[in-house]
C-alpha positions in Angstrom: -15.4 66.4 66.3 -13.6 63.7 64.3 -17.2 61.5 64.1 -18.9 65.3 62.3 -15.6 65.8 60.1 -16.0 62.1 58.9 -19.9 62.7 58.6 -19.5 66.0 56.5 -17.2 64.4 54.6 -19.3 61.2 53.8 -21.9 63.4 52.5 -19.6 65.9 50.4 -18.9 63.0 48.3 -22.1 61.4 48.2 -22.9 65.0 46.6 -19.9 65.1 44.2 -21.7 61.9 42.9 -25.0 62.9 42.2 -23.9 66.0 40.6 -21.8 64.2 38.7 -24.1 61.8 38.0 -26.6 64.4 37.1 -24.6 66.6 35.2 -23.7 63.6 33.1 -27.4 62.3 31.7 -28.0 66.4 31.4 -25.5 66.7 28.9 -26.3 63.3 27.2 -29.6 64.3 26.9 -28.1 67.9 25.5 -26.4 66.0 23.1 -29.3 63.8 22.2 -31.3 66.8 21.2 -28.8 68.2 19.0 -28.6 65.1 17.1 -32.1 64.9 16.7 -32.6 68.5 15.5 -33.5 68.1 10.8 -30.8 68.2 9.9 -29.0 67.5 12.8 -25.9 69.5 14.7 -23.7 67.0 14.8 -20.4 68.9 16.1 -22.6 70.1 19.1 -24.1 66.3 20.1 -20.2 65.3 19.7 -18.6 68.0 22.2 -21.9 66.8 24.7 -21.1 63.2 24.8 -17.1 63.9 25.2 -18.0 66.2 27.9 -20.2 63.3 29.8 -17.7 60.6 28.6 -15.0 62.9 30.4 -17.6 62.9 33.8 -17.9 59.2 33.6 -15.3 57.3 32.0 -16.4 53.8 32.7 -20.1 54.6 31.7 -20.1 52.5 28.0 -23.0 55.1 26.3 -21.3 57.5 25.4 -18.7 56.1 23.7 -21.7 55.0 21.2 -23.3 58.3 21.1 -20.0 59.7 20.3 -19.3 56.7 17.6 -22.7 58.0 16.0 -21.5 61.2 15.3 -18.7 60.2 13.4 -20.8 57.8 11.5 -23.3 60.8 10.6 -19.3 62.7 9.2 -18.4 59.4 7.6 -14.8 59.4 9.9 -14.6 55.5 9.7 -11.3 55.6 12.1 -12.7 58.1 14.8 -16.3 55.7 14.9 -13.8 52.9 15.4 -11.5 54.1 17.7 -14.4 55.6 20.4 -15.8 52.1 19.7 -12.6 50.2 20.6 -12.5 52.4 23.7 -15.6 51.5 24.7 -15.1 48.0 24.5 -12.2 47.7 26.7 -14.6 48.3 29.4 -16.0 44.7 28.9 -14.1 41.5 29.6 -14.4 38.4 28.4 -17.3 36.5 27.5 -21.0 37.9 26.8 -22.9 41.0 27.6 -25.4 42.6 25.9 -23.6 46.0 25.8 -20.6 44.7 24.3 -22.9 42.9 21.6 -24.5 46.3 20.9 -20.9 47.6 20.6 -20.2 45.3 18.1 -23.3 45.5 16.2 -22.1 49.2 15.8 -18.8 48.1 14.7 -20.8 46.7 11.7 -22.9 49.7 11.2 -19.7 52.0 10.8 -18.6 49.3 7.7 -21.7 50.0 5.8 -22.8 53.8 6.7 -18.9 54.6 5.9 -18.5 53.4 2.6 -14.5 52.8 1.5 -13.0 55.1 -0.5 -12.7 53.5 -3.1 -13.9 52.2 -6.6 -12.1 48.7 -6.8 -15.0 46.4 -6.5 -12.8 43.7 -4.8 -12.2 45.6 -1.9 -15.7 47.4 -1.6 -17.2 43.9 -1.3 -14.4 43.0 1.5 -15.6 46.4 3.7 -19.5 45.2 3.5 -18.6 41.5 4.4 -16.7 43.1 7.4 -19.7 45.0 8.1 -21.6 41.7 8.2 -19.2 39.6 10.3 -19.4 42.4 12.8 -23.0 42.2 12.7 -23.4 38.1 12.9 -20.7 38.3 15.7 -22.6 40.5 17.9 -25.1 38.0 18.0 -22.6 35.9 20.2 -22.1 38.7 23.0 -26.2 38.5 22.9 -27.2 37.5 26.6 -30.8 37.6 26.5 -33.2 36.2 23.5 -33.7 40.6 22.7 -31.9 43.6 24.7 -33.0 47.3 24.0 -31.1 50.3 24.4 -31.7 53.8 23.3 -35.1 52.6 22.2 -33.6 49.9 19.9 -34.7 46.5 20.3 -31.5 44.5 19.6 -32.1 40.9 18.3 -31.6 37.7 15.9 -34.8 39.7 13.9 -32.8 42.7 13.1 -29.4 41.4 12.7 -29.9 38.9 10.0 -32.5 41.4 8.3 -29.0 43.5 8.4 -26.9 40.9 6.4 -29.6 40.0 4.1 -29.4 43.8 3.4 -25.7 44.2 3.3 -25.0 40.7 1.0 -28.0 42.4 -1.5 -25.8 45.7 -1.8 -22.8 43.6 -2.9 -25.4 41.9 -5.4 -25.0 38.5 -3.1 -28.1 37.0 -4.0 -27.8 33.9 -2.5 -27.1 34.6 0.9 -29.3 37.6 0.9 -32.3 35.3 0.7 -30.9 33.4 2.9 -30.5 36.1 5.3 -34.1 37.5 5.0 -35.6 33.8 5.2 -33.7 33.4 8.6 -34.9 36.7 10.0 -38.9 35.8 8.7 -37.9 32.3 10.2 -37.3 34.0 13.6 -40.2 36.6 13.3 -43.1 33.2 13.0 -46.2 34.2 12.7 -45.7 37.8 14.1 -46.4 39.8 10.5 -46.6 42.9 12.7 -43.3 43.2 13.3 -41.9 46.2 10.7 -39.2 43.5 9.5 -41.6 41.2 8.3 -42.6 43.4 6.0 -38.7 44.9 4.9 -37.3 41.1 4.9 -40.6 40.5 2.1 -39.7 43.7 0.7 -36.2 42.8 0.3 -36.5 39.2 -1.0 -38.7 40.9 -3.9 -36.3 42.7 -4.8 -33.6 39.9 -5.2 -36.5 38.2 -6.9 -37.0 41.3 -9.3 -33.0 41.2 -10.0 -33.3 37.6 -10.7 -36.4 37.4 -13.0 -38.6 35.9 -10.4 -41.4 37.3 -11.6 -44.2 35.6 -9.8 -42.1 35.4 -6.7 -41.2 38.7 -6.6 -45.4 39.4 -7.5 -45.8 37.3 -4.1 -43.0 39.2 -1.9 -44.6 42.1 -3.1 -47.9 41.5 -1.9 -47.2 40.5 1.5 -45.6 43.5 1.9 -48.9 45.5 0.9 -50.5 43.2 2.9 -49.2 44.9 5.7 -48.5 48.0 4.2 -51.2 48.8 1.7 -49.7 52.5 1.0 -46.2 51.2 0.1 -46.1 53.1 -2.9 -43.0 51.9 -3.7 -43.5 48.4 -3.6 -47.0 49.4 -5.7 -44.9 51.2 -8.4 -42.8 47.8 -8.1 -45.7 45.4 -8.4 -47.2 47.9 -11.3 -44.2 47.4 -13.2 -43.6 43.5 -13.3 -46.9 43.0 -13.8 -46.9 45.7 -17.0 -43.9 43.4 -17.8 -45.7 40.4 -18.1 -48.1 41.6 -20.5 -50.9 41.1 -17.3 -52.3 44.5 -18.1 -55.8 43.6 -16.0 -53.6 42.9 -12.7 -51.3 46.0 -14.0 -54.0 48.3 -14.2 -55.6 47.1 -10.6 -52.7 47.7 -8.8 -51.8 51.6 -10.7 -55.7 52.6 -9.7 -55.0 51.8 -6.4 -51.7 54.3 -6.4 -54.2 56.9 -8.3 -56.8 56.5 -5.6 -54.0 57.0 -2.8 -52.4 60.1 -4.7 -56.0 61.8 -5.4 -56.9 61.6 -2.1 -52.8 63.8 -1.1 -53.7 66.0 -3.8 -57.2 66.6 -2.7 -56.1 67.4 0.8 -53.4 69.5 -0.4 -55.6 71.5 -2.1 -57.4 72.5 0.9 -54.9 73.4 3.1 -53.0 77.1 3.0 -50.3 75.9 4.3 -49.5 73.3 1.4 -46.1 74.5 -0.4 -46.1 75.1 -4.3 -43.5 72.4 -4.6 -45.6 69.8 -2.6 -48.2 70.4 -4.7 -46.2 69.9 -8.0 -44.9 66.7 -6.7 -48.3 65.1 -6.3 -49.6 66.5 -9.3 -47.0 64.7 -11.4 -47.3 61.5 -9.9 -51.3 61.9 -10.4 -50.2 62.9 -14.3 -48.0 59.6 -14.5 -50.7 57.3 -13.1 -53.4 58.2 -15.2 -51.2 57.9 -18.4 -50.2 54.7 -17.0 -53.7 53.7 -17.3 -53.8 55.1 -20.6 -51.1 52.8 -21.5 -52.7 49.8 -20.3 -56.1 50.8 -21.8 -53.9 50.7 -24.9 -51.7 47.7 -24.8 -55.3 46.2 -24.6 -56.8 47.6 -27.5 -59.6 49.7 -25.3 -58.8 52.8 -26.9 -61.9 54.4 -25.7 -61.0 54.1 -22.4 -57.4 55.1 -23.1 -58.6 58.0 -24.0 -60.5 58.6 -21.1 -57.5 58.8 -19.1 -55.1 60.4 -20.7 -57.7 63.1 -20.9 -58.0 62.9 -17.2 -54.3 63.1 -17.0 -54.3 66.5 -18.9 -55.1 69.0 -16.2 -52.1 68.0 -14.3 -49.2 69.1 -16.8 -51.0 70.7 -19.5 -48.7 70.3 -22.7 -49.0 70.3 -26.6 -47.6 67.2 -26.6 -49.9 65.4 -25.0 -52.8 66.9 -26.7 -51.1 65.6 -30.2 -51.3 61.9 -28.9 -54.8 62.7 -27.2 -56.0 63.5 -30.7 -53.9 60.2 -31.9 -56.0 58.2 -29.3 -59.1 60.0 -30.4 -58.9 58.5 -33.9 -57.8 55.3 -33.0 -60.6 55.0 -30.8 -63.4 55.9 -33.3 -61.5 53.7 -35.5 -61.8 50.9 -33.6 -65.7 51.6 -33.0 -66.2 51.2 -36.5 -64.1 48.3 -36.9 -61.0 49.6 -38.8 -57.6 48.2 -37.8 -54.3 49.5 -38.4 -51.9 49.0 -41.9 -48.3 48.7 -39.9 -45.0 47.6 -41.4 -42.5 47.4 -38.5 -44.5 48.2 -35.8 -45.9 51.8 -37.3 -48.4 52.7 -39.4 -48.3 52.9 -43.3 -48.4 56.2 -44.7 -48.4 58.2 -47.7 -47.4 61.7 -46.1 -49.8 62.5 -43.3 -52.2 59.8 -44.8 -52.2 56.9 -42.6 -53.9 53.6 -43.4 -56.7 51.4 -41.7 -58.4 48.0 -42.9 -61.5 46.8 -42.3 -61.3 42.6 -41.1 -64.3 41.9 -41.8 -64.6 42.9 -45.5 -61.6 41.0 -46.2 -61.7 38.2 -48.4 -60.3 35.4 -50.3 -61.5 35.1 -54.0 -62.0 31.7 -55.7 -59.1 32.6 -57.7 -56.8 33.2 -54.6 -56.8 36.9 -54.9 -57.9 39.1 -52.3 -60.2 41.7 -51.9 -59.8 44.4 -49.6 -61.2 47.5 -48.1 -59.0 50.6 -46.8 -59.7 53.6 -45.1 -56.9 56.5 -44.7 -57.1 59.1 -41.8 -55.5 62.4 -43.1 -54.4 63.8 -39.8 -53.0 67.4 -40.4 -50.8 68.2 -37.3 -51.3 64.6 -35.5 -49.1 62.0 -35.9 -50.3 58.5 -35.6 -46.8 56.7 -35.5 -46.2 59.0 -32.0 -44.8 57.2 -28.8 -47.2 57.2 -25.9 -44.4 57.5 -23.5 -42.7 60.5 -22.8 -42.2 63.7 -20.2 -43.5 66.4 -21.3 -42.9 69.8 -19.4 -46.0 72.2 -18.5 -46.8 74.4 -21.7 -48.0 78.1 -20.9 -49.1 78.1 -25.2 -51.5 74.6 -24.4 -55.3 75.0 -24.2 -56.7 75.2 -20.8 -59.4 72.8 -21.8 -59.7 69.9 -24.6 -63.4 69.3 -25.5 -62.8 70.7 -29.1 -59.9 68.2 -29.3 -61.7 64.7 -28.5 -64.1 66.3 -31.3 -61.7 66.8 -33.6 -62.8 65.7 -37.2 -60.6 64.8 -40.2 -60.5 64.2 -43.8 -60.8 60.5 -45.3 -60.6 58.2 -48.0 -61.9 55.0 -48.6 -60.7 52.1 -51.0 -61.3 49.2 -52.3 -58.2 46.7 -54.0 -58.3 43.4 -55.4 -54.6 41.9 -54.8 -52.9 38.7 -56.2 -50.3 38.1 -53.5 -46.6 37.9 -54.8 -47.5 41.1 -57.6 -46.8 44.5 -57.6 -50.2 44.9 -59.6 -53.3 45.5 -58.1 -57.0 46.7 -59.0 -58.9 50.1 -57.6 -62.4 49.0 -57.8 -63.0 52.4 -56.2 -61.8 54.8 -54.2 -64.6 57.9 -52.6 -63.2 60.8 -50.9 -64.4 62.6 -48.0 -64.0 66.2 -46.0 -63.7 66.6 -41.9 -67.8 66.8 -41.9 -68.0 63.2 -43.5 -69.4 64.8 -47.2 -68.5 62.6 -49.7 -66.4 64.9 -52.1 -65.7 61.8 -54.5 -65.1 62.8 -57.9 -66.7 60.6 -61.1 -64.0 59.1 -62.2 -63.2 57.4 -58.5 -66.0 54.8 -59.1 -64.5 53.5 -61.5 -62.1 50.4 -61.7 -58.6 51.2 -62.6 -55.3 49.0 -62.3 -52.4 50.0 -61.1 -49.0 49.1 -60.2 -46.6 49.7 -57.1 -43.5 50.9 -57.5 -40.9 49.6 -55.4 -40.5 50.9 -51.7 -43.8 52.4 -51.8 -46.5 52.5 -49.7 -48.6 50.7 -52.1 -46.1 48.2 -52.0 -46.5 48.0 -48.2 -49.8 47.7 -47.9 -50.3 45.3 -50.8 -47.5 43.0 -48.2 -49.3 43.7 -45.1 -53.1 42.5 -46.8 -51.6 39.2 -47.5 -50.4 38.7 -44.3 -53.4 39.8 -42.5 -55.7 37.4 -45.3 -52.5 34.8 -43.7 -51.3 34.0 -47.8 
């Protein structure tokens, strides 16, 4: 009888166990589910884990998990505290749980951000964060260790501080951080930190007017990531920057290519939100006036015109039809060999009159005066002196379509000076007059010579300054 009580006894515990044992990883898995839910329910993984931590005190998980959810309600002293606990299970010297403990330690230092705006001591919390991260490295018993499917290694932990010094704008040691972590990575360009350490150091090299390093970090993280459309958008804008509008436009066509082909699918799918849609379509708006830009900046205006036309459909707007005009005439312009009159960076005018000389008819008399020819757009409802960047909002009022636009036609004039640089007098050896259709409307008394004088702060005046520059007198 006492050999069966002993027996029954032996396997009532053994029982207790497993249900304990069971009833513990149920409830961490409970609470692992909640925390996972978008957006997560925090308060419901935290009661979980307390209840399992309460099952099995010496188990060191959920003391973490329960850490976590603090970190998720930025509660810097509770993340701590269950962290503390935790560790007391450990004793001295390594083991890979305590390291991950105290990799955590770090993570609560910069996901809980002080509260505070003294710079001094906002940069002390971080570098905490970072000791606790380089320490953990010494608790490290094995070469990597992974634990709640996080592989836990030199790779990751000085990507960390690299990351960490770059938020407290520590240049330096952020570089030196990511060069460790590429250091220990080798040859293994797979790895996603390869790509976040490149991504990282481009940035620093971005901050620091790097330009062609940060151009090279950049590309070996599309290397690896080809959609990274934010180191694209990054890469686009040093290379816009530099005035290397042929590399600049190469690497926006690639962003428009990507974004036509989300739109595109959008479009065929009923389940595609409004607001999805909307977001694609503006960043397929913003590309191709990108490439209208650079088209632009490199005197093509044909084919800047060509895409901010093709930009159109996506946020139709008065606005933009006003500078598709703009580009229309400076295009046909341009055909015909006509350059811009500027002073200051923007067109001469006389009212909505704007002015034009042709290069190639300009010339340098025996007697060192010059003799031009000038052509004046009068635009109407256009103006020419209009910035190329902006945000426009959608426009109800805007035309559907723009055909009749890139056809627009307006009045001209034509003239022809003869200027002594230095003078305020000048000749008209002619001047002929024409309507939108191109009919010359030129009265008699045009084709005749007649000389004149500019009075001071006038647009004569201006463009009488700008020939001699452009003749280089």
């Amino acid at each position: 009888m006492q050999k069966f009580l002993k027996g029954l006894l032996f396997i009532t515990v053994v029982q207790f166990s497993l249900l304990a044992q069971t009833g513990y990883q149920d409830l961490m898995n409970q609470g692992d589910q909640a925390l996972n839910k978008r957006p997560p329910d925090i308060m419901t993984a935290r009661l979980k884990y307390l209840e399992a931590r309460d099952l099995e005190k010496n188990n060191p998980e959920a003391y973490i998990k329960i850490a976590i959810t603090f970190i998720y309600s930025k509660d810097e002293r509770s993340a701590n505290y269950n962290l503390d606990e935790g560790l007391k299970l450990f004793g001295e010297g390594g083991s890979n749980m305590k390291a991950i403990f105290t990799y955590y330690k770090g993570m609560v230092k910069e996901f809980v951000p002080p509260d505070t705006k003294d710079t001094v001591k906002i940069k002390k919390h971080f570098l905490e964060a970072i000791s606790f991260y380089l320490k953990s490295l010494e608790y490290l018993e094995v070469p990597s260790f992974t634990w709640n499917n996080f592989e836990f290694s030199k790779v990751n932990v000085y990507n960390d501080a690299g990351r960490v010094y770059m938020m407290i704008n520590d240049a330096d040691n952020a570089k030196k951080y990511f060069n460790m972590c590429l250091a220990e990575l080798g040859n293994n360009t797979q790895n996603s930190y390869y790509s976040i350490s490149h991504f990282g150091l481009a940035q620093i090299n971005k901050y620091l007017g790097l330009t062609d390093s940060a151009i090279i970090n950049f590309n070996k993280v599309l290397e690896i990531d080809p959609s990274n459309l934010t180191a694209l958008s990054d890469l686009y804008g040093l290379y816009f920057d530099a005035g290397d509008y042929e590399n600049g436009f190469i690497v926006v066509d690639r962003i428009d290519s990507m974004t036509t082909l989300k739109y595109n699918d959008l479009i065929g799918r009923k389940d595609a939100s409004k607001d999805s849609l909307q977001y694609v379509a503006n960043i397929l708006y913003n590309t191709k006036m990108e490439k209208g830009h650079l088209k632009f900046n490199s005197k093509l205006y044909a084919e800047s015109l060509k895409y901010y036309a093709e930009a159109y459909p996506f946020k139709k707007n008065k606005k933009l039809v006003e500078l598709i005009r703009k580009m229309s005439i400076l295009s046909d312009m341009a055909k015909k060999g006509w350059m811009p009159c500027v002073k200051d960076a923007k067109f001469v005018t006389n009212g909505n009159e704007y002015f034009f000389y042709s290069p190639s008819e300009l010339k340098i008399n025996q007697d060192s005066s010059i003799t031009a020819t000038l052509k004046s757009i009068i635009t109407a409802d256009v103006d020419l002196n209009m910035v190329n960047v902006f945000q426009p909002e959608p426009d109800a009022t805007a035309p559907d379509k723009i055909d009749k636009v890139l056809n627009s036609k307006y009045g001209s004039n034509e003239y022809n000076w003869t200027v002594v640089c230095g003078k305020s007098t000048y000749t008209q050896n002619f001047e002929k007059k024409f309507d939108p259709s191109g009919k010359e409307t030129t009265k008699p008394a045009g084709a005749k010579s007649v000389e004149k004088t500019a009075a001071n702060e006038s647009f004569e005046l201006d463009l009488l300054k700008y020939l001699c520059r452009a003749a280089g007198i």
